[in-house]
VEXMIKE-32799 format. One line per field, with one value per residue (C-alpha): residue number from 0; z, y, x; residue in three letters. Coordinates in nm, 3 decimals. Last residue first. Layout:
BEGIN
n c(NUM,...)
zz c(Z,...)
yy c(Y,...)
xx c(X,...)
res c(Ala,...)
# end
This chain:
BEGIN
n c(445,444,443,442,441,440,439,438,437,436,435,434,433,432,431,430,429,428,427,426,425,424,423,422,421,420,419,418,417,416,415,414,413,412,411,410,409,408,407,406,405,404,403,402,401,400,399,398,397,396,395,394,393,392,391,390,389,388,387,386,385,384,383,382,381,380,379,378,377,376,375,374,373,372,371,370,369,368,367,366,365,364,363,362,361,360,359,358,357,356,355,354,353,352,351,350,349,348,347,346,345,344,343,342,341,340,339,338,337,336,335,334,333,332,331,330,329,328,327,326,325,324,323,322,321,320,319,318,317,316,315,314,313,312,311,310,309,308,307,306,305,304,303,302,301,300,299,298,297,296,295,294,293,292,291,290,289,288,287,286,285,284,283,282,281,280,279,278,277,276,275,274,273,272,271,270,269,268,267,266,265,264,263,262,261,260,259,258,257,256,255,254,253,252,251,250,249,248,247,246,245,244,243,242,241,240,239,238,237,236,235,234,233,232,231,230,229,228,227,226,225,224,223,222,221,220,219,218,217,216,215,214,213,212,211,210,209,208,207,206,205,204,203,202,201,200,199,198,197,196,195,194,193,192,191,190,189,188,187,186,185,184,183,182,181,180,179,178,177,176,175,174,173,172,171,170,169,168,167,166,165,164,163,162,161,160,159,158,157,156,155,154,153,152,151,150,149,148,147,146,145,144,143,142,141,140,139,138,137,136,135,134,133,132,131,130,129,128,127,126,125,124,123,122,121,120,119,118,117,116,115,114,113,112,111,110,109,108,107,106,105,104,103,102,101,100,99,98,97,96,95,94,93,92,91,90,89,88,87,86,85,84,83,82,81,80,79,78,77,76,75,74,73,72,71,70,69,68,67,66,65,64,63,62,61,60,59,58,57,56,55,54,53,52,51,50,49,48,47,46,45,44,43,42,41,40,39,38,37,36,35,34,33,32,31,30,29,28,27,26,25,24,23,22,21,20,19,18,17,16,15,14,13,12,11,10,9,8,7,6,5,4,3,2,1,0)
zz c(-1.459,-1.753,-1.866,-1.570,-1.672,-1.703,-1.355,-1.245,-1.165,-1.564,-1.685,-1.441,-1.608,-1.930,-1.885,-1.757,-2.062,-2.272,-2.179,-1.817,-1.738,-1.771,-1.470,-1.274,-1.296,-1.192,-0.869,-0.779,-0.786,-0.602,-0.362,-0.371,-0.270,-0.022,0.140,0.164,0.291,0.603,0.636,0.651,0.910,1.121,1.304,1.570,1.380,1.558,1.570,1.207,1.078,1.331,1.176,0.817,0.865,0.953,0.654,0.429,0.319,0.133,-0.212,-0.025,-0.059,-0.018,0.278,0.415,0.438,0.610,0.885,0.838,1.124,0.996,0.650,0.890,1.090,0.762,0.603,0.870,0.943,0.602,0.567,0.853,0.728,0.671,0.417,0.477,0.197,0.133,-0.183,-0.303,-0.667,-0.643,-0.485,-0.756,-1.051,-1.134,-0.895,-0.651,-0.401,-0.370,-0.246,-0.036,0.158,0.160,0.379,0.185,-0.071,0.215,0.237,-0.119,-0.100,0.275,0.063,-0.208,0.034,0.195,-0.152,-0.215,0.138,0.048,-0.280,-0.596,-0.722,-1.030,-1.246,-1.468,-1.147,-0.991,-1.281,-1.319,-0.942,-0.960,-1.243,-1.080,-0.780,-1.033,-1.186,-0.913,-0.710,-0.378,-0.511,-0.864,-0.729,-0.571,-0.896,-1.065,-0.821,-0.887,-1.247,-1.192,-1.047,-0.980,-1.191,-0.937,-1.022,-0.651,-0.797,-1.123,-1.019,-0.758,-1.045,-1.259,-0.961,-0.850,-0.487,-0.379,-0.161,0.189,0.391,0.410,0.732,0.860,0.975,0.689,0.368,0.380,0.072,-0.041,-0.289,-0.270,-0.473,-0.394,-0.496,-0.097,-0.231,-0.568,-0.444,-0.135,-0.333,-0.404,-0.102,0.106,0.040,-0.015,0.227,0.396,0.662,0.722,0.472,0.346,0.735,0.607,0.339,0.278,0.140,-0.077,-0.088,0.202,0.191,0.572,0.757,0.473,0.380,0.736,0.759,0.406,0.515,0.767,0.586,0.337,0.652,0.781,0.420,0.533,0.878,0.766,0.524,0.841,0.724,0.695,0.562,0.364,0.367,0.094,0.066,0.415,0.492,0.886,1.031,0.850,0.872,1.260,1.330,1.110,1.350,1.641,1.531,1.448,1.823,1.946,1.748,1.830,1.541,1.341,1.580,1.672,1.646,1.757,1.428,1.240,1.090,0.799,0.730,0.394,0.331,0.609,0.561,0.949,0.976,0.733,0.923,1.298,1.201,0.998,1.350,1.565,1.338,1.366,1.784,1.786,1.629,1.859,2.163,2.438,2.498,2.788,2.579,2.233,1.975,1.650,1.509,1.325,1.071,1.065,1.018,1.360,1.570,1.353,1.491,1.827,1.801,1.683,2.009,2.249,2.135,2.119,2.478,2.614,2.335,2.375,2.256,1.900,1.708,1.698,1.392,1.132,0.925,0.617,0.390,0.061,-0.158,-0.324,-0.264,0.050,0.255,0.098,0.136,0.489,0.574,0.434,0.660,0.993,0.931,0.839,1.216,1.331,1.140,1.211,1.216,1.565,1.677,1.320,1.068,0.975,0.855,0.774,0.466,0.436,0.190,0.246,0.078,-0.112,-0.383,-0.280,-0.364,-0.366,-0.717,-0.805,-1.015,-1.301,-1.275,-0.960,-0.787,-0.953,-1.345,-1.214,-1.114,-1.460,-1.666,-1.481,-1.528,-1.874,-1.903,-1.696,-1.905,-2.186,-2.031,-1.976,-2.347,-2.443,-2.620,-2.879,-3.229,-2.999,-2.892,-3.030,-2.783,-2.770,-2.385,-2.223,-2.189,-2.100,-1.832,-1.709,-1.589,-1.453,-1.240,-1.107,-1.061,-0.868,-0.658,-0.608,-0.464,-0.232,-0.100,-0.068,0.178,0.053,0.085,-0.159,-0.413,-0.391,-0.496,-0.794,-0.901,-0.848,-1.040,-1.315,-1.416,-1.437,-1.609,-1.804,-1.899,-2.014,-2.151,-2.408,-2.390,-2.725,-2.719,-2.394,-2.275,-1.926,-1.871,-1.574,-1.414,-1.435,-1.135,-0.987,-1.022,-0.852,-0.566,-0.527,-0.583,-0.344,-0.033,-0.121,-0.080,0.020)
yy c(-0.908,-0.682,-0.921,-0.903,-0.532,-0.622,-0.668,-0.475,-0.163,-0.189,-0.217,0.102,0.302,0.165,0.232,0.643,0.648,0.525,0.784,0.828,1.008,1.342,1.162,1.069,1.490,1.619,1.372,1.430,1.811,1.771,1.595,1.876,2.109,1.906,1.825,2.178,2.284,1.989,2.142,2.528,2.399,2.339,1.952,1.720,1.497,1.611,1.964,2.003,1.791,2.038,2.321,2.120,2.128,2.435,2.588,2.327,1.994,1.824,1.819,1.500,1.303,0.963,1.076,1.347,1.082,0.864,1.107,1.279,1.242,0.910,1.134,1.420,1.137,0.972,1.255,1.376,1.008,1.001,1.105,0.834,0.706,1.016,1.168,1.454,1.688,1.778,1.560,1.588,1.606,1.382,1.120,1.153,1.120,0.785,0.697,0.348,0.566,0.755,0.388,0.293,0.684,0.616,0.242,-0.023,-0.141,-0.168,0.159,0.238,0.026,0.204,0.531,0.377,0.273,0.632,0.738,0.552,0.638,0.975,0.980,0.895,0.830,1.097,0.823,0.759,0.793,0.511,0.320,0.310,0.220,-0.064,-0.203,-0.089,-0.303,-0.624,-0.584,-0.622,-0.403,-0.464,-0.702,-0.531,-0.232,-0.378,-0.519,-0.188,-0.044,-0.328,-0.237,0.145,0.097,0.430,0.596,0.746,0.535,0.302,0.246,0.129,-0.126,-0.261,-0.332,-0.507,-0.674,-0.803,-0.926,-1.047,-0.828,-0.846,-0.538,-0.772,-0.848,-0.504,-0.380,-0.251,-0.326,-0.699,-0.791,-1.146,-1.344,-1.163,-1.427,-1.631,-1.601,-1.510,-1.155,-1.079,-1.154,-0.940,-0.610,-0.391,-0.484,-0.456,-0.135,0.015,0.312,0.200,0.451,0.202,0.054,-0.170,-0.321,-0.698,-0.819,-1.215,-1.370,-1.737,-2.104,-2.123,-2.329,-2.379,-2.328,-2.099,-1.908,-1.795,-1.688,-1.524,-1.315,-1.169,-1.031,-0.937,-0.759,-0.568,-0.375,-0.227,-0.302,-0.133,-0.425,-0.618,-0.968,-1.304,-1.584,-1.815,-2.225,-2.391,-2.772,-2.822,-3.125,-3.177,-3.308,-3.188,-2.830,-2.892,-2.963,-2.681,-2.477,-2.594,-2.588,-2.234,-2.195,-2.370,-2.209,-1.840,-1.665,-1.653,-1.536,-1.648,-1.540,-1.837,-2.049,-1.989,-2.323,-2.252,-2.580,-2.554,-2.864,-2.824,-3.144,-3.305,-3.594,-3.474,-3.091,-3.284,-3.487,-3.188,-3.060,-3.321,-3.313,-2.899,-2.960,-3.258,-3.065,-2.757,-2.911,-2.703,-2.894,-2.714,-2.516,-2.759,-2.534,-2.516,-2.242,-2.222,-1.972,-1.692,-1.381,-1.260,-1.555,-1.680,-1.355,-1.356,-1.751,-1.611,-1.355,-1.645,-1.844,-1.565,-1.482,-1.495,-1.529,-1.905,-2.181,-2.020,-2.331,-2.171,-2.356,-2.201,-2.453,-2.313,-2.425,-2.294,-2.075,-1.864,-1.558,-1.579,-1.819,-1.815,-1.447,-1.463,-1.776,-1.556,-1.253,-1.474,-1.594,-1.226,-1.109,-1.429,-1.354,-0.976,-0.934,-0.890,-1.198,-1.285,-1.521,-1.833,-1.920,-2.322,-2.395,-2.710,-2.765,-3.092,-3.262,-3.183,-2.849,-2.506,-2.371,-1.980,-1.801,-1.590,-1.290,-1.251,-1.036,-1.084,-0.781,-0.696,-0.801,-0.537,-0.310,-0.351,-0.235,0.007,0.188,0.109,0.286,0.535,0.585,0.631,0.875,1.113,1.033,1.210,0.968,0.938,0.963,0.717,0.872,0.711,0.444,0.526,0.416,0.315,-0.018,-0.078,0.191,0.022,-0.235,-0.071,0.081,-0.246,-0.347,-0.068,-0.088,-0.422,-0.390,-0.078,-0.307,-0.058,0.151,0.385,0.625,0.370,0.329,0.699,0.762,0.490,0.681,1.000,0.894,0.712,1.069,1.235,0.922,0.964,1.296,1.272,0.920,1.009,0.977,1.222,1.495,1.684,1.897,1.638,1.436,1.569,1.550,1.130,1.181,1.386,1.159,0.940,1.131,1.197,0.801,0.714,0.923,0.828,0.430,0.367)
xx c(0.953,0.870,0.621,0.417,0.262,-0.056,-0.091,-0.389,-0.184,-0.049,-0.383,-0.504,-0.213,-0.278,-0.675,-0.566,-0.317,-0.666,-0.866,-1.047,-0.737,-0.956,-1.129,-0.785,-0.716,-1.054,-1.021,-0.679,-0.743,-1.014,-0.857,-0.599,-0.815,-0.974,-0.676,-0.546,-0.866,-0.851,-0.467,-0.616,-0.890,-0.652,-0.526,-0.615,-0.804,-1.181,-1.071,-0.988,-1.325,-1.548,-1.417,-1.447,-1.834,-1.860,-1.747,-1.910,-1.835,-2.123,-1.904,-1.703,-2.032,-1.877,-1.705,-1.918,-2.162,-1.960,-1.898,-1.507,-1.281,-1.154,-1.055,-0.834,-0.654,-0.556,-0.452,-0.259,-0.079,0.019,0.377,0.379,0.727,0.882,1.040,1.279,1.331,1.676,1.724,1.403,1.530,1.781,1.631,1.311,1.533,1.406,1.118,1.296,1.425,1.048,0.956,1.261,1.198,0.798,0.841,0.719,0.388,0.183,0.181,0.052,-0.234,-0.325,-0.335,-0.540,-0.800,-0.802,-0.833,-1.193,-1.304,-1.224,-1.492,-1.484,-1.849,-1.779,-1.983,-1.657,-1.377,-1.642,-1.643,-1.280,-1.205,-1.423,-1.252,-0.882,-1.020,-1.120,-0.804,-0.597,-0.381,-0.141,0.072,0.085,0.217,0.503,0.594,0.491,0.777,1.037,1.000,1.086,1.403,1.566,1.819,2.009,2.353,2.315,1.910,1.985,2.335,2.050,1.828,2.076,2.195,1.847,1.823,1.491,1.288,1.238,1.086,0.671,0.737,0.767,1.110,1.277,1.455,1.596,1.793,1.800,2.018,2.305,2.577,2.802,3.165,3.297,3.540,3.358,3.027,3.092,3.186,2.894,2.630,2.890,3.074,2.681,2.724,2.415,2.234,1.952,1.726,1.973,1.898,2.007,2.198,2.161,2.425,2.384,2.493,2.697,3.036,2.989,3.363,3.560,3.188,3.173,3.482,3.490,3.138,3.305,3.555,3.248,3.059,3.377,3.386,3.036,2.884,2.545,2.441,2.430,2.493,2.281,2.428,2.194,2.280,2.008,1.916,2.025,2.200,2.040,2.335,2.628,2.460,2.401,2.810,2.853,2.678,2.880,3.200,3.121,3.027,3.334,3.567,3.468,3.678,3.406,3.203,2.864,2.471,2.244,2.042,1.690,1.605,1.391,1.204,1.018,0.716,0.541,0.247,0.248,0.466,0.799,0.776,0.795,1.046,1.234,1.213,1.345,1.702,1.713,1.605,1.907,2.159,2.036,2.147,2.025,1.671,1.484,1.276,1.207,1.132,0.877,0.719,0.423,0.395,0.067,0.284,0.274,0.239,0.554,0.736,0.621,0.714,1.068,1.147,1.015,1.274,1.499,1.430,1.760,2.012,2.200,1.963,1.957,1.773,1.414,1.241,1.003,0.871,0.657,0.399,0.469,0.229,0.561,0.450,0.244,0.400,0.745,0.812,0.625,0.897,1.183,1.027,1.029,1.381,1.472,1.350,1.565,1.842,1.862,2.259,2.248,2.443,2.654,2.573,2.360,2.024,2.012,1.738,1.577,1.345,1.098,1.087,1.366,1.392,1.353,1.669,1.605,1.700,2.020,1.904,2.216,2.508,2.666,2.713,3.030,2.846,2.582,2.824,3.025,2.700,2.586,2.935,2.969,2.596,2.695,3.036,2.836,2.587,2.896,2.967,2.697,2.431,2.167,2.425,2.653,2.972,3.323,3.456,3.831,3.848,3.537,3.571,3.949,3.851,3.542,3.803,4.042,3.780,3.674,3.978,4.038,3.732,3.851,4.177,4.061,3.774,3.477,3.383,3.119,3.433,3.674,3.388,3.318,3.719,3.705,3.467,3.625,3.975,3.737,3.592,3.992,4.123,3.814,3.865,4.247,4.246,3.973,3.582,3.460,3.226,3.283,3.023,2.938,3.254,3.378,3.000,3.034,3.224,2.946,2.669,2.938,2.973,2.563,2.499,2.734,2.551,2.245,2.309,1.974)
res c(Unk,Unk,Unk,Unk,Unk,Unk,Unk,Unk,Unk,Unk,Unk,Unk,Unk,Unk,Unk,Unk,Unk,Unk,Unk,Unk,Unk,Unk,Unk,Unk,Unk,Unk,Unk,Unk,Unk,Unk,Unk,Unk,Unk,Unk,Unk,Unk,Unk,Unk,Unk,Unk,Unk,Unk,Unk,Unk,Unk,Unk,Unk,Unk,Unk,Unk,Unk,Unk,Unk,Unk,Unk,Unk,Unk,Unk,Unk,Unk,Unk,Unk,Unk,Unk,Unk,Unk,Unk,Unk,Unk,Unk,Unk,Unk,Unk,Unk,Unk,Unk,Unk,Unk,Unk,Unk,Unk,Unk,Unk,Unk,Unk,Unk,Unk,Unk,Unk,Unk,Unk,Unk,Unk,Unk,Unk,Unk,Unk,Unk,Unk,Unk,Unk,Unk,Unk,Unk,Unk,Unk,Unk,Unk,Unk,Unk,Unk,Unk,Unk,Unk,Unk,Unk,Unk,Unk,Unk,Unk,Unk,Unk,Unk,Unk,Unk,Unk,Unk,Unk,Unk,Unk,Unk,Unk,Unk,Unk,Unk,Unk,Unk,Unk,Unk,Unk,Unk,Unk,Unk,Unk,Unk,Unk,Unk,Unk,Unk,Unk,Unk,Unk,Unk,Unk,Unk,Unk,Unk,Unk,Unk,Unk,Unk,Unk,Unk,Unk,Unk,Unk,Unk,Unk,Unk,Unk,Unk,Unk,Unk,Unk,Unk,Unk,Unk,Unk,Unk,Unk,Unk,Unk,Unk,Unk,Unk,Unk,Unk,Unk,Unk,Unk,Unk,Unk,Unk,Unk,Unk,Unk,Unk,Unk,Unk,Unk,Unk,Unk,Unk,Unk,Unk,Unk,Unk,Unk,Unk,Unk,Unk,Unk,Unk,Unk,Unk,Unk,Unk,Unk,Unk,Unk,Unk,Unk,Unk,Unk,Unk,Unk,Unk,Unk,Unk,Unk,Unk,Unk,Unk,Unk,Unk,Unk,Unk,Unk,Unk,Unk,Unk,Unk,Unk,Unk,Unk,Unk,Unk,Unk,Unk,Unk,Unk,Unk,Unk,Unk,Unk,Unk,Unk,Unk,Unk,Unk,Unk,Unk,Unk,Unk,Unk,Unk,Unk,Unk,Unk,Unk,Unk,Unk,Unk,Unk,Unk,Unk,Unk,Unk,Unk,Unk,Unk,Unk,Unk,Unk,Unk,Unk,Unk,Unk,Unk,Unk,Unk,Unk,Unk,Unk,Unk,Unk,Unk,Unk,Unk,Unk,Unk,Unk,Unk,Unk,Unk,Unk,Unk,Unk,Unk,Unk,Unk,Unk,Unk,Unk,Unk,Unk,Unk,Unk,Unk,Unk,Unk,Unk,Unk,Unk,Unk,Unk,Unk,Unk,Unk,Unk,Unk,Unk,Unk,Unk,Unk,Unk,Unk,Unk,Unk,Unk,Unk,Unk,Unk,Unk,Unk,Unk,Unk,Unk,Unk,Unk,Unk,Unk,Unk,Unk,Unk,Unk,Unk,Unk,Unk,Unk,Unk,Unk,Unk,Unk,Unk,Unk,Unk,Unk,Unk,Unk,Unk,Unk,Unk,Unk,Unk,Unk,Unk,Unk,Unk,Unk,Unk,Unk,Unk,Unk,Unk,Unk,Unk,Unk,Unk,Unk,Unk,Unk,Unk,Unk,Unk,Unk,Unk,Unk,Unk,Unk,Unk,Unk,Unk,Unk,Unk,Unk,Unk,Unk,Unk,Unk,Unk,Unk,Unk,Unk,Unk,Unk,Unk,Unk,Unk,Unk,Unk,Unk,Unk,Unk,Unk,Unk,Unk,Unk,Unk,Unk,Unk,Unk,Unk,Unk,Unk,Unk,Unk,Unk,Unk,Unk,Unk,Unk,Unk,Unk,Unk,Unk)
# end
């Protein structure tokens, strides 16, 4: 996410590094570059030097703190001003009415129906709503049958009406259908249009008058850059929408979008989608985002994803079992599914300050796994909970059972027991904080 921008401005703030004062020479000379990646990750030239003009009025004849360079000045400036570009604060769902309404809207291929059926996960299971998913796009052969995959998927029900082609009247029918039987969010997922197709934008503001949705998102492929906010102006000129959502950040994003829509429409990001599971949505932080685009990661984010996947009672377990020298592969195959389910590996390692930087080159795949897991499933039970059973033969007949050498099944069990010997030294208090902190007790950094 946004590699590309982070390495140009990591070397922007490079002109500064051995100087001990910020003067008009070296940070005309830093801002210059910055201003430069803004422009190449396709930023609007009028803000990106605003934007610059900005940190400039900031920056200029600030003396260096006793703890910092001024090269980490300017970050901080830097950080500072994105997140204020972005929008500053965390802009919240509107989830009031009974029940909630909310219209998707934007572009064919944007990924509204996918993010329909991730907004109504994100509402199912972390917000304990009952949601309404409702297939409005008459036009796109087999999107109705696209969504109820979806819903099937993630355990929503989804409402349509096949041979109707009005979708005022299927919106209307479904917030019926949600008022009689207990759903208490409708998400009304909508047909891909133009702005510049009259009749279609007629259209969907023709079902936004209807229905009166409590919450209008657009939804925008984060990978169409500058042409996403221009977009994004149509849109917002016909339905006064509430909030963006930036799709496919996942992708190869140069960021233009994600930076500098607020500033263009004045609504904020309120949802950023990150992949293709159900579970790639996160809500948009600007603080956070401003973190990740300078390299520094976004640590609380991580122990929130953490914390969905770990609870006390497991890191309990877990303890006693490190204590009693019990840990055994079933044990780590559990924690490897954990950390899956936390995102794809290339978001993750994104979101590890430093750690883009440092594995640059290093290609990180999804199923970084997919040995390990092949090698433990080959294993017998036994040899699982037992791992000290495992003898010559034994990991032979492990290799040729997962498809893989006997060097791999050593390197595993070399570093298992590396793992092992390691998480029982951290049988102290770091190892408790660490377990604390997987548990949840780290909630009041949200």
């Amino acid at each position: 996410m946004f590699d590309n921008l982070t390495d140009k401005l990591d070397k922007a703030f490079h002109i500064l590094k051995g100087h001990g004062k910020i003067t008009d020479v070296n940070v005309a000379d830093t801002l210059k570059e910055v201003r430069r990646a803004l422009l190449d990750a396709d930023v609007n030239f009028k803000i990106a030097k605003e934007f610059t003009n900005k940190v400039k009025e900031k920056a200029i004849g600030e003396n260096v703190l006793t703890n910092l360079q001024p090269g980490q000045l300017m970050v901080k400036i830097v950080k500072d001003e994105l997140t204020e570009l972005m929008g500053g604060d965390v802009a919240g769902v509107n989830l009031s009415g009974n029940p909630s309404v909310i219209l998707m809207s934007g572009l064919q291929g944007s990924g509204k129906t996918t993010f329909s059926g991730k907004l109504a996960n994100f509402l199912k299971t972390k917000k304990n709503k009952n949601p309404l998913l409702v297939a409005c796009d008459v036009y796109r052969p087999a999107a109705i049958n696209q969504l109820h995959v979806v819903g099937e998927q993630i355990g929503v029900e989804v409402y349509s009406e096949p041979e109707n082609k009005n979708p005022v009247e299927i919106a209307q029918n479904a917030i019926k259908h949600a008022k009689a039987n207990g759903f208490n969010v409708v998400i009304v997922d909508t047909a891909g249009r133009l702005a510049v197709d009259e009749e279609m934008m007629n259209e969907i503001a023709n079902v936004h008058k209807a229905i009166q949705p409590q919450e209008t998102l657009f939804v925008v492929d984060a990978m169409t850059g500058q042409d996403a906010v221009n977009t994004a102006k149509a849109f917002n000129d016909r339905l006064n929408f509430d909030g963006v959502v930036l799709t496919k950040l996942d992708g190869d994003t140069r960021g233009g979008a994600a930076i500098s829509i607020k500033s263009v429409v004045n609504k904020p990001i309120k949802f950023i989608g990150t992949g293709e599971k159900m579970e790639a949505i996160d809500v948009f932080y600007p603080s956070r985002m401003a973190d990740r685009i300078l390299g520094m990661g976004d640590v609380v984010s991580l122990v929130e994803r953490a914390q969905e996947q770990y609870n006390e009672e497991e890191a309990r377990k877990l303890q006693k079992k490190i204590a009693k020298n019990e840990f055994g592969f079933d044990d780590f195959l559990t924690q490897i599914q954990q950390i899956k389910k936390m995102g794809n590996m290339k978001d993750l390692v994104g979101m590890i300050p430093g750690a883009n930087k440092a594995l640059k080159d290093v290609e990180i795949e999804d199923d970084a796994f997919k040995h390990i897991e092949a090698i433990i499933h080959s294993m017998t039970p036994e040899e699982r909970s037992k791992p000290a059973i495992i003898d010559g033969k034994r990991k032979t007949r492990i290799a040729k059972g997962s498809g893989t050498k006997v060097e791999q099944v050593n390197q595993l069990m070399k570093q298992f027991d590396q793992m092992s010997k390691m998480m029982k030294m951290m049988q102290g208090g770091a190892g408790k904080n660490l377990m604390r902190m997987m548990g949840g007790g780290m909630k009041g950094m949200r």
